[in-house]
MMTF fields as JSON, N, C-alpha, C and O atoms, coordinates in Angstrom:
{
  "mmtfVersion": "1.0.0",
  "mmtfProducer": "UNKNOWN",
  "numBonds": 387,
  "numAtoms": 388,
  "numGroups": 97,
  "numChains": 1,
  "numModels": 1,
  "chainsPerModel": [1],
  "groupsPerChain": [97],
  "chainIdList": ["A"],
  "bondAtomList": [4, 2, 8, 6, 12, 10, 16, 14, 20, 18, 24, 22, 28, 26, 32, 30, 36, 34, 40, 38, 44, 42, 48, 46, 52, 50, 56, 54, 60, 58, 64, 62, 68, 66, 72, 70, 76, 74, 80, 78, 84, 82, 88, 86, 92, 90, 96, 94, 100, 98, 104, 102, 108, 106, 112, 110, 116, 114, 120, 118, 124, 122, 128, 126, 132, 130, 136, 134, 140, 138, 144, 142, 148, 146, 152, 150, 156, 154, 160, 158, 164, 162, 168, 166, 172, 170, 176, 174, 180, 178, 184, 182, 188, 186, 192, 190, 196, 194, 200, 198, 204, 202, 208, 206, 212, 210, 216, 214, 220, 218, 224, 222, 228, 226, 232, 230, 236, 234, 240, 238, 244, 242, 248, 246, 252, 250, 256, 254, 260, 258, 264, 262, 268, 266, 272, 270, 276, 274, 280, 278, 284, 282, 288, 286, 292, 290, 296, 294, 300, 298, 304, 302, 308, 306, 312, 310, 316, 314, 320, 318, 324, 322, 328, 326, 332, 330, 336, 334, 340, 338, 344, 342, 348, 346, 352, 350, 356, 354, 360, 358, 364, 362, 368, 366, 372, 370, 376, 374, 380, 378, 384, 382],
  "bondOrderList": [1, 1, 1, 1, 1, 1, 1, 1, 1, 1, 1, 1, 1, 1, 1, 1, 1, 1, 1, 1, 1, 1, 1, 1, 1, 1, 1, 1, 1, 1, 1, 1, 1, 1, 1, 1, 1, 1, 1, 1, 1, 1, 1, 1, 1, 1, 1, 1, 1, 1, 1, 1, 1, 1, 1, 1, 1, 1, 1, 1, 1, 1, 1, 1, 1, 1, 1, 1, 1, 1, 1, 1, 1, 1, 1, 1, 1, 1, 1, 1, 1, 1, 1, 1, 1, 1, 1, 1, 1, 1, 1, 1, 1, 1, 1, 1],
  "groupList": [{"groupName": "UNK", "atomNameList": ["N", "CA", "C", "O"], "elementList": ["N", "C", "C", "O"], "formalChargeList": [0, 0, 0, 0], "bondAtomList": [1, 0, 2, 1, 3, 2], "bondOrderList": [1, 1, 2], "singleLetterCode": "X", "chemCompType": "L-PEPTIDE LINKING"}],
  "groupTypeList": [0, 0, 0, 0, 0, 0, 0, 0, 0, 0, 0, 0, 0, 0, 0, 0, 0, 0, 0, 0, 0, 0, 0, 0, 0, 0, 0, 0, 0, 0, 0, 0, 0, 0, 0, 0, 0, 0, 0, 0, 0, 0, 0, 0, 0, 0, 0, 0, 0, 0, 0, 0, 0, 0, 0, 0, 0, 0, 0, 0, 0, 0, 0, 0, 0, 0, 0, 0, 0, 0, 0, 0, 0, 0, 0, 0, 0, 0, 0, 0, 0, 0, 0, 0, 0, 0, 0, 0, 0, 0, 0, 0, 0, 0, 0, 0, 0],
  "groupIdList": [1, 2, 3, 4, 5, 6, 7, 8, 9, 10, 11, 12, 13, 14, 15, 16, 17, 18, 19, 20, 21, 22, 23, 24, 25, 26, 27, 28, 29, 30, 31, 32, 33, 34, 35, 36, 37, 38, 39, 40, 41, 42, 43, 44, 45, 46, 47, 48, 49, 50, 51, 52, 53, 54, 55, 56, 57, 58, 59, 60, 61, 62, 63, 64, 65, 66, 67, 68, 69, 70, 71, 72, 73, 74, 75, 76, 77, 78, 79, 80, 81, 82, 83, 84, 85, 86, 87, 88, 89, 90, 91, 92, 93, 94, 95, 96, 97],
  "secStructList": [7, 7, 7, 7, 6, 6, 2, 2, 2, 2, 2, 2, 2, 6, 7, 7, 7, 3, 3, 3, 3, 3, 3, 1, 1, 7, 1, 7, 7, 6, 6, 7, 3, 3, 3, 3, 6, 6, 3, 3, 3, 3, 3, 3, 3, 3, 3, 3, 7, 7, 4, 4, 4, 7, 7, 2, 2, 2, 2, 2, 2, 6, 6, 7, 1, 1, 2, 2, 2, 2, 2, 2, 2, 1, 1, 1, 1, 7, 7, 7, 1, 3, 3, 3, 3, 3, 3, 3, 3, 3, 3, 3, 1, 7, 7, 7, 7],
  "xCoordList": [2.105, 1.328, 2.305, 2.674, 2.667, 3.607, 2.657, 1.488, 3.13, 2.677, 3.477, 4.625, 3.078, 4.405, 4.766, 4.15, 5.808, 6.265, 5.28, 4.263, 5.316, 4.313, 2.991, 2.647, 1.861, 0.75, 1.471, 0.622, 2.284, 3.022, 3.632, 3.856, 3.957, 4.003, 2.719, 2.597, 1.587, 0.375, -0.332, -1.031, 0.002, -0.872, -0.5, -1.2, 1.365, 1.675, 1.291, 1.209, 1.092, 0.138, -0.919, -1.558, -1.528, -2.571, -3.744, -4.886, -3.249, -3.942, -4.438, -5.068, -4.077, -5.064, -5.37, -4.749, -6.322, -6.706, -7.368, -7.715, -7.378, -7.975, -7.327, -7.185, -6.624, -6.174, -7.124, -7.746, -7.106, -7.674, -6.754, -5.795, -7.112, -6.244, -7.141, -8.24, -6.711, -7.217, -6.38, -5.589, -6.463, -5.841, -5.878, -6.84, -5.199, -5.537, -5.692, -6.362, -5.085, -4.388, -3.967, -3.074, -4.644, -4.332, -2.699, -2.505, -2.159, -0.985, -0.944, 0.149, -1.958, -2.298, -3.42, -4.433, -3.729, -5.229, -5.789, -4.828, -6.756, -7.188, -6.179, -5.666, -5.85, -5.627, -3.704, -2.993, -3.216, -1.871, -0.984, -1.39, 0.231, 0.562, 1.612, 1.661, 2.241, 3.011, 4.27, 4.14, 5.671, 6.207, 7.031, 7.264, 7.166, 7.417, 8.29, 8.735, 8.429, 9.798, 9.5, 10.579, 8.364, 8.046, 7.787, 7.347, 7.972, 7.524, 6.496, 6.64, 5.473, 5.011, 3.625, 3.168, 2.992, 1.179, 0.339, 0.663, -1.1, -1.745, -2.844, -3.374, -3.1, -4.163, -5.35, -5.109, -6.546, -7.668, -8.726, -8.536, -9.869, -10.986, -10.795, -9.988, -11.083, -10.723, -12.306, -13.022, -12.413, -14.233, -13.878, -12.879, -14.768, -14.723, -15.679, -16.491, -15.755, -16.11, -16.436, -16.233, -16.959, -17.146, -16.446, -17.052, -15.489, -15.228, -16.009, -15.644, -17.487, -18.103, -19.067, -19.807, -18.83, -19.654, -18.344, -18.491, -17.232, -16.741, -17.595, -18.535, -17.278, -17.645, -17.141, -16.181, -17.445, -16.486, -15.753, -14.659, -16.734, -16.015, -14.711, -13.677, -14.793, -13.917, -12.556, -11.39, -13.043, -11.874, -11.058, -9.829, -11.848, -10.961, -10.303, -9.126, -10.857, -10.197, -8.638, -7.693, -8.646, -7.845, -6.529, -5.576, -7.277, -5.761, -6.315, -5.556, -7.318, -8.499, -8.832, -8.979, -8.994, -9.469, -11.212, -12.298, -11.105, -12.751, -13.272, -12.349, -14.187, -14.147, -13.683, -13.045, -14.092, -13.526, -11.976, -11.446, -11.111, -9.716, -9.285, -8.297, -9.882, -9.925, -10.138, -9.16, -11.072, -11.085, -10.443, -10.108, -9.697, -8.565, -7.323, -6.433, -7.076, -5.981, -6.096, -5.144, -7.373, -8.135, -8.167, -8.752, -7.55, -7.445, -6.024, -6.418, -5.149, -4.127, -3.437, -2.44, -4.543, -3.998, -4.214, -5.401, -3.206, -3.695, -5.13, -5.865, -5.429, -6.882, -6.578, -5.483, -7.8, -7.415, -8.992, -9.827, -9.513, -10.312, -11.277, -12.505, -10.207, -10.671, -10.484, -9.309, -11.237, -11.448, -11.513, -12.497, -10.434, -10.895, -10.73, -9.986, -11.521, -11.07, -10.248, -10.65, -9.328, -8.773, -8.217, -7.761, -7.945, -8.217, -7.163, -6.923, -5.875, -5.019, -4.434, -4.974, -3.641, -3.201, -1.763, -1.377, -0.925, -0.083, 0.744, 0.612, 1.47, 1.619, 2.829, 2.824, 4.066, 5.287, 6.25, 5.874, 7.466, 9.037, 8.939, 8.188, 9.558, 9.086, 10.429, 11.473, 10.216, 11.374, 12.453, 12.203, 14.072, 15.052, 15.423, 15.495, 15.694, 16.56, 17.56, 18.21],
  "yCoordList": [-44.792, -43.569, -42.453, -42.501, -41.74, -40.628, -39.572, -39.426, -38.74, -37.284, -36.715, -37.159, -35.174, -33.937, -34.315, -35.13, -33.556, -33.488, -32.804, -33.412, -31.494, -30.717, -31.406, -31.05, -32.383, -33.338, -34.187, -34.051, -34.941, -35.599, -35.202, -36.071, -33.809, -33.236, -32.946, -32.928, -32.671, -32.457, -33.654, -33.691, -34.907, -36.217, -36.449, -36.67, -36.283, -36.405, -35.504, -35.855, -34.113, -33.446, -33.94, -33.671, -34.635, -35.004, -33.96, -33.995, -32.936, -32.424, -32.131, -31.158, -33.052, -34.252, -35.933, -36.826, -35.873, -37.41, -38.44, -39.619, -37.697, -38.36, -37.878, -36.666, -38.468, -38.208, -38.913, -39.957, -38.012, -38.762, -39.291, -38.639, -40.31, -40.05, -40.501, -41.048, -40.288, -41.193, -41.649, -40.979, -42.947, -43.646, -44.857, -45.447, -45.883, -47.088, -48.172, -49.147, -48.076, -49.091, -48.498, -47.654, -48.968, -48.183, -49.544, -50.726, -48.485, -49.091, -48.995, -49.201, -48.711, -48.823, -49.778, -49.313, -50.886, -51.172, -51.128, -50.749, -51.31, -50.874, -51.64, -52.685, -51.105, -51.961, -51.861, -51.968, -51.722, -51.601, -50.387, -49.427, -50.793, -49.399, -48.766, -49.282, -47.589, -46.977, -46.607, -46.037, -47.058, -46.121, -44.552, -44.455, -43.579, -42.845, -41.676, -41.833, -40.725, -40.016, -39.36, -39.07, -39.094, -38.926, -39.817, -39.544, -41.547, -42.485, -43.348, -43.309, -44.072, -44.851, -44.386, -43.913, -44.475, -44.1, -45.325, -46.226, -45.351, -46.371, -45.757, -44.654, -46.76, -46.986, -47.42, -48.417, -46.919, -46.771, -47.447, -48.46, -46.698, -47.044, -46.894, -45.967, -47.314, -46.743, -47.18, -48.178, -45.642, -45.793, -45.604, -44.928, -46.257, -45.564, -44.635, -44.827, -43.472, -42.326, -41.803, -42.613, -40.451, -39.727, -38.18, -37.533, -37.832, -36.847, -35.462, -34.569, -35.5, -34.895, -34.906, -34.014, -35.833, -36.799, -36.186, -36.447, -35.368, -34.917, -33.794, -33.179, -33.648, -32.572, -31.573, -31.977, -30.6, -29.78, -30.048, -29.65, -30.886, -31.795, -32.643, -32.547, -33.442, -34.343, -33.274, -33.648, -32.101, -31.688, -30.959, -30.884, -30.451, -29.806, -30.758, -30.679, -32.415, -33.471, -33.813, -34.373, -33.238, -33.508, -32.328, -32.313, -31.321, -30.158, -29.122, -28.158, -29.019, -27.998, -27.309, -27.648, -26.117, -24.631, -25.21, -25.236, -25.41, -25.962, -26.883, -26.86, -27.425, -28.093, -27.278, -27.771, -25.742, -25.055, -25.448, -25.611, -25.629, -25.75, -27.11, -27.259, -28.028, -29.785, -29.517, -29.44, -29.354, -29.212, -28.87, -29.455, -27.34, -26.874, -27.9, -27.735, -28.678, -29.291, -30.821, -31.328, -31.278, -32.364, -32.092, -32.9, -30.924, -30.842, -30.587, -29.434, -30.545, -30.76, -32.579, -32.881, -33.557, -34.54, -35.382, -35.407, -36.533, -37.591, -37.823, -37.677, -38.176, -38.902, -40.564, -40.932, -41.268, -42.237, -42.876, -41.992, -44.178, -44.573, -44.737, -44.807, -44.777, -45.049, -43.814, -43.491, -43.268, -42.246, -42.66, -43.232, -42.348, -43.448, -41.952, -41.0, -42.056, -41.368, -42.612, -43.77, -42.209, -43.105, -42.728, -41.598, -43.331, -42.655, -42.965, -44.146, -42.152, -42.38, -41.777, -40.707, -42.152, -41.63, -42.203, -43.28, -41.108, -41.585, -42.586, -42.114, -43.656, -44.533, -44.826, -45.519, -43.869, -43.661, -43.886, -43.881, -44.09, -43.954, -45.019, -45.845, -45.389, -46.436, -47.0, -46.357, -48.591, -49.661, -49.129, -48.362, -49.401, -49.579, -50.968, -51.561, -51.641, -52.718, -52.581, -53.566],
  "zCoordList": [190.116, 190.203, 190.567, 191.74, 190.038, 189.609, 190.706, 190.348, 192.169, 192.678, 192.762, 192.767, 192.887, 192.58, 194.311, 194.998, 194.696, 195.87, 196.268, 196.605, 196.328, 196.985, 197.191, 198.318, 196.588, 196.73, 197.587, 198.467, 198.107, 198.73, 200.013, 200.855, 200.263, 201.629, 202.729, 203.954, 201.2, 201.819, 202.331, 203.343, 201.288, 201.935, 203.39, 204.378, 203.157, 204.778, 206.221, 207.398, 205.499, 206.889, 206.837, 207.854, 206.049, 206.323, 205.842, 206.3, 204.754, 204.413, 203.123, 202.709, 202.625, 201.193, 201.473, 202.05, 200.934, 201.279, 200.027, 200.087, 199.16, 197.632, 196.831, 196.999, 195.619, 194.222, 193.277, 193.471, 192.061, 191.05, 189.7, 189.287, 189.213, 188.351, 186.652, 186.743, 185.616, 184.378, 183.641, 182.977, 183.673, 183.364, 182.617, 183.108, 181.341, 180.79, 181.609, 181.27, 182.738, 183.255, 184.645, 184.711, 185.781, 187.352, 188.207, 188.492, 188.218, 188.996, 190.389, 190.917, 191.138, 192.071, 192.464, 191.942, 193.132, 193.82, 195.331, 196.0, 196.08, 196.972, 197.973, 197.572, 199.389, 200.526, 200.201, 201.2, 199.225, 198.629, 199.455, 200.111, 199.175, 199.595, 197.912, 196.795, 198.418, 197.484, 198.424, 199.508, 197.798, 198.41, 197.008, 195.803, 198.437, 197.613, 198.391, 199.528, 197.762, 198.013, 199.695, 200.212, 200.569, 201.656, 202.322, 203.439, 201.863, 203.154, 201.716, 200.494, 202.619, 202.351, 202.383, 203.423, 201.426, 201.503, 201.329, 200.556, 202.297, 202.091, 201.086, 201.218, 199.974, 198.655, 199.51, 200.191, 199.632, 200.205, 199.253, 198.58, 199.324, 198.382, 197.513, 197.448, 196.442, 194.72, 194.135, 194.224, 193.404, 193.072, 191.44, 191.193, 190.118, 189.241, 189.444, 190.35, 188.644, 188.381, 186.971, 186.067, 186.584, 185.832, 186.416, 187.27, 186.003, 186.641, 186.919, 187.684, 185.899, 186.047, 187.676, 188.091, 188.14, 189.086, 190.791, 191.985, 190.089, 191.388, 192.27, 191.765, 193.277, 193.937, 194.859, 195.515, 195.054, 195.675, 197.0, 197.401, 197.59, 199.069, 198.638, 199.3, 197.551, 197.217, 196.346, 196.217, 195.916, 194.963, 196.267, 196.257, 197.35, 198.334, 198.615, 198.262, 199.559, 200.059, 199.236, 199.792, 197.532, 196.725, 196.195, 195.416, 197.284, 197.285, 196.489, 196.39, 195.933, 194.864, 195.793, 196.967, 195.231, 196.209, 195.246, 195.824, 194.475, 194.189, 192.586, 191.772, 192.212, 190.973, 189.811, 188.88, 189.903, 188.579, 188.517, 187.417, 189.936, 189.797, 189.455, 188.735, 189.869, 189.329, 188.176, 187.432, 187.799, 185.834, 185.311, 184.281, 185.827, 184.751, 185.075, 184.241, 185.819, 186.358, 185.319, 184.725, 185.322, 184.164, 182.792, 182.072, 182.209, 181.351, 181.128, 180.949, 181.013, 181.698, 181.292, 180.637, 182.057, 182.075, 181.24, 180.915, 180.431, 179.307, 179.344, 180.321, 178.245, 177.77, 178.704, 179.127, 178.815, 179.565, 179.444, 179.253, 179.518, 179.154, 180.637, 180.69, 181.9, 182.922, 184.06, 184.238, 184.652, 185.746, 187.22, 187.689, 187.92, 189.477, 190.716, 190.477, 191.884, 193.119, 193.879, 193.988, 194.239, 195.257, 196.135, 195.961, 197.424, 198.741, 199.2, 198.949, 200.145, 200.063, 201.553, 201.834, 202.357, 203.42, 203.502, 203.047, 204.288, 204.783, 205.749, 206.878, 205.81, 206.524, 207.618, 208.635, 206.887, 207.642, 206.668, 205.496, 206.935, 206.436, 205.792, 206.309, 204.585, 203.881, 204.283, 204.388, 204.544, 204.669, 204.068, 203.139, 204.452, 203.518, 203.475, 204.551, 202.308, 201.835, 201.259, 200.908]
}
């Protein structure tokens, strides 16, 4: 699951907490983690969806000033057969090996 930095500074203040994504095939599943260029994020709930079915609580939770701005941002992204919210927080410095 590919996030810009900037979505990635914000998960870590803690001030996003859901991404969406659409997708063939989710490379993420629930309870998982990710690591990534700020540390390590924990993979939360993962709901399918209709993205029509977002709402303005969830597009703020997702870094959206509101759904008109999720949509233009959804259009924007590949066609994809599958639509998920998934819930996502930060966890700390990701291991080195």
């Amino acid at each position: 699951m590919m996030i810009k930095r900037e979505v990635l500074d914000a998960i870590k203040a803690g001030e996003i907490s859901l991404q969406f994504r659409r997708w063939t095939r989710p490379s993420v599943k629930a309870g998982g983690t990710l690591k990534t260029k700020v540390g390590l994020l924990r993979i939360g709930r993962i709901d399918d969806l209709s993205p029509d079915d977002v709402t303005a609580a969830e597009a703020k939770k997702a870094g959206f000033r509101d759904v008109a701005e999720f949509r233009q941002w959804l259009g924007t992204m590949k066609e994809g057969p599958l639509f998920q919210r998934i819930e996502v927080s930060y966890l700390g410095d990701a291991p080195t090996e």
